[in-house]
C-alpha positions in Angstrom: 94.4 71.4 167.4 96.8 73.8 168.0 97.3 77.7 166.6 99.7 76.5 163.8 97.4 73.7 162.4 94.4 76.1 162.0 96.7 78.5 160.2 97.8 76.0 158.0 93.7 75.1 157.3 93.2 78.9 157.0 95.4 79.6 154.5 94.3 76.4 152.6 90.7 77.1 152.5 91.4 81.1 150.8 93.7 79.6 148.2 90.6 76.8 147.7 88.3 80.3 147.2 90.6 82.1 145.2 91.2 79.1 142.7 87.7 78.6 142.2 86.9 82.3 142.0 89.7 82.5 139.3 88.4 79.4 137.7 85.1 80.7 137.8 85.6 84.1 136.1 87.2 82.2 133.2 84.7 80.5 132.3 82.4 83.7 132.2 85.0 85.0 129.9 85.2 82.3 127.7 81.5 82.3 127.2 81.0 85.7 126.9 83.8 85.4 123.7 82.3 82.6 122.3 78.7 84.7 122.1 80.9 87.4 120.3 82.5 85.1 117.5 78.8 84.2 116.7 77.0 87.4 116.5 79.9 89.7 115.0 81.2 87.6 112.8 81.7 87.9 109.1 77.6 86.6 107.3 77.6 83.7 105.6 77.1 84.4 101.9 75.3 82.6 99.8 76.7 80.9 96.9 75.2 80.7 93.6 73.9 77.6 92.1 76.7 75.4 90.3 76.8 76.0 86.6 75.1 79.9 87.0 78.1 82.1 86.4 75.2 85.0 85.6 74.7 87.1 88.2 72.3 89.9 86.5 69.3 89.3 86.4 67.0 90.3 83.6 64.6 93.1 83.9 61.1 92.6 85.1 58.4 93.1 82.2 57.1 96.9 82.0 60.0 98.0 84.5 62.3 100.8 83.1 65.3 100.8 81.0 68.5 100.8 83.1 70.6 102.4 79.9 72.3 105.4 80.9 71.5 108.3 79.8 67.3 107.1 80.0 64.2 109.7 80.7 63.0 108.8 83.8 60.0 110.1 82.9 57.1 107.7 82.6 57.0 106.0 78.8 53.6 107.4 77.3 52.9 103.6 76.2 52.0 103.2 80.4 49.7 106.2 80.6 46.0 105.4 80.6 44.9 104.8 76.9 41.9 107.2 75.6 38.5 105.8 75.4 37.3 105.4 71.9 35.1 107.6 70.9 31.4 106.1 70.4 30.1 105.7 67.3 27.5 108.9 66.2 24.3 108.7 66.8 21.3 110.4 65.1 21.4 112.1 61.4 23.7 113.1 59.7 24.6 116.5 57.8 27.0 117.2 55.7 27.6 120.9 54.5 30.1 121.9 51.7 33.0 124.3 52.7 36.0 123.7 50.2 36.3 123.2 46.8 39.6 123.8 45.9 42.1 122.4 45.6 39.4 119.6 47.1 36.4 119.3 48.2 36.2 119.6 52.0 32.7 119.2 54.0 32.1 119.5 57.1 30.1 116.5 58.6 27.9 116.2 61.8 25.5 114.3 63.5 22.4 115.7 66.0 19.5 113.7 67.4 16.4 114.6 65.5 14.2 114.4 68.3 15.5 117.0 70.2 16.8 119.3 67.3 15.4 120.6 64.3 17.9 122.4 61.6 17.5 125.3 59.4 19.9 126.8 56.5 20.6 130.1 56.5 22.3 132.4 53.9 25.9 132.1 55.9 25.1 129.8 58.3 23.2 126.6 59.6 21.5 126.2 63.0 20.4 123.7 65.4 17.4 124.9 67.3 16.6 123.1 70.2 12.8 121.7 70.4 12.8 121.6 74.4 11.8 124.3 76.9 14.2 127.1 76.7 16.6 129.0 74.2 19.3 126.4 73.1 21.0 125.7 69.9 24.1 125.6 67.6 25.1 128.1 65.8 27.5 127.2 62.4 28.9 130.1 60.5 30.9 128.0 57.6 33.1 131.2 56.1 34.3 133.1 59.0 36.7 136.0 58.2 40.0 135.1 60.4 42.6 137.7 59.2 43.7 138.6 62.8 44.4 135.1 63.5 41.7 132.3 65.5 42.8 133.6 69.2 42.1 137.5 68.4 38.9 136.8 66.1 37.6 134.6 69.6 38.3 137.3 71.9 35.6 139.3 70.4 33.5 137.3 68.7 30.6 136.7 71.3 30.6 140.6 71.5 27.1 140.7 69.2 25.9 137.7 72.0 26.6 138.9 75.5 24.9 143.1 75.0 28.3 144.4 76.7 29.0 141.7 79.4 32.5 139.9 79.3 34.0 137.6 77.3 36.3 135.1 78.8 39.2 133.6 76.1 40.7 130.1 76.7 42.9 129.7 74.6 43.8 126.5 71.6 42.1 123.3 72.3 40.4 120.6 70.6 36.3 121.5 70.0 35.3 119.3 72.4 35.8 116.0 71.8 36.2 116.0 67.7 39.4 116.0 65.7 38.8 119.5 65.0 41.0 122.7 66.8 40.3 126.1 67.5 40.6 129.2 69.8 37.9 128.7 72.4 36.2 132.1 74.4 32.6 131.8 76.8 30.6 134.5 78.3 27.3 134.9 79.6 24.7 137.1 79.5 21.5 136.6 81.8 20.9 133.3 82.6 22.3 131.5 79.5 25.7 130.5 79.1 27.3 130.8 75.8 30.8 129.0 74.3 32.6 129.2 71.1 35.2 127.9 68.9 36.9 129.8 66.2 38.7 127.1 63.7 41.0 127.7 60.7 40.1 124.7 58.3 40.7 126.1 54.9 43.9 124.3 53.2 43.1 126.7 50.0 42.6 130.0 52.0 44.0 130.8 56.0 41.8 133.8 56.1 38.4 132.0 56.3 37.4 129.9 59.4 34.9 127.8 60.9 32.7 129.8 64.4 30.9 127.1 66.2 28.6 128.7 68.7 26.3 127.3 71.0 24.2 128.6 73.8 22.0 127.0 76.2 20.0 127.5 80.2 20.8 124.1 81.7 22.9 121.2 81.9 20.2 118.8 79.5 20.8 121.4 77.1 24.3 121.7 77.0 24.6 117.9 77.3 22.8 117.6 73.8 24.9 120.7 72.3 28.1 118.9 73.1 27.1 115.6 71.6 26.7 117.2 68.6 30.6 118.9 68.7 32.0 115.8 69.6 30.4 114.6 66.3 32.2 117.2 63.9 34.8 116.1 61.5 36.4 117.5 58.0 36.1 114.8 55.3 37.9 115.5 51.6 36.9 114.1 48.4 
């Protein structure tokens, strides 16, 4: 074979590589743009089902109102209910207060076993039959002419022999349906609360002081029972 013949094969064979090479990168391109159309493309959308033309959907039950203009505040129909209150226990005492332009009376319940009662002139008490100094205190026509909150602030004065008095303010008396200025102190090792309360339809200068006292936590127990029980009935 001579020099030109191997040229000739020489220069056959690199345009052989050079075609396949070219061929060969084309089809990596054509690939690589066939991967792209399928992952970048436009989603598919979902159509909705024939006959639907209503596209909003209704609102779950209990979510919020979408109107404008709405309190997104939680509706006070979703906060936790109260617990009703139990039904009284023990006896029950009623005690006169009003008579004009109704009769109002002041009714209560306490468990006879642990307390005996006693009338006084102005006021009625509770007395406690356990071990230590414990009982409820009802003074039935309180003067109030410097208002509930300033009659409380000093009104365990006569209890506490010069120790401090601590106001808390308006609040219900415990668990009742009555309201009054509230103020606790305590002198030695028992604890005392009260509750001034302005009741009177006929006369705002005379108010209900509901005191109690007690050394433990059976005691006070007992006391409060007998506040949740308090109630103003007319006739």
């Amino acid at each position: 074979m001579n020099k030109t013949m191997k040229n000739v094969i020489s220069g056959f064979t690199l345009v052989c590589i050079l075609v396949l090479l070219i061929f060969v990168i084309a089809l990596i391109a054509v690939n690589r743009n066939g991967r792209n159309t399928d992952s970048g493309g436009p989603a598919t959308t979902n159509s909705p089902p024939s006959g639907n033309t209503n596209t909003t959907r209704p609102p779950a039950s209990g979510s919020p109102s979408n109107t404008p203009g709405a309190s997104s505040r939680p509706s006070p129909n979703t906060e936790k209910p109260k617990e009703t209150p139990k039904a009284p226990t023990g006896k029950k005492y009623e005690t006169l207060i009003s008579v004009a332009p109704q009769e109002q009376w002041l009714v209560f319940y306490a468990d006879e076993e642990l307390f005996e009662h006693e009338e006084l002139h102005d006021a009625e008490i509770l007395r406690y039959k356990g071990d230590g100094a414990a009982a409820l205190e009802i003074i039935p026509a309180l003067s109030i002419l410097q208002g509930v909150e300033k009659t409380a602030a000093k009104y365990l004065d006569g209890y506490l022999d010069g120790k401090e008095s601590f106001p808390g303010g308006l609040g219900p008396v415990k668990n009742s349906s009555l309201y009054g200025a509230y103020v606790s102190g305590v002198n030695g090792k028992t604890t005392y609360e009260a509750w001034i309360c302005s009741v009177l339809e006929n006369d705002k200068d005379l108010g209900i002081a509901f005191v109690i006292y007690y050394n433990n936590k059976e005691q006070k127990d007992a006391l409060y029972a007998i506040l949740d029980t308090l109630e103003i009935r007319k006739v």
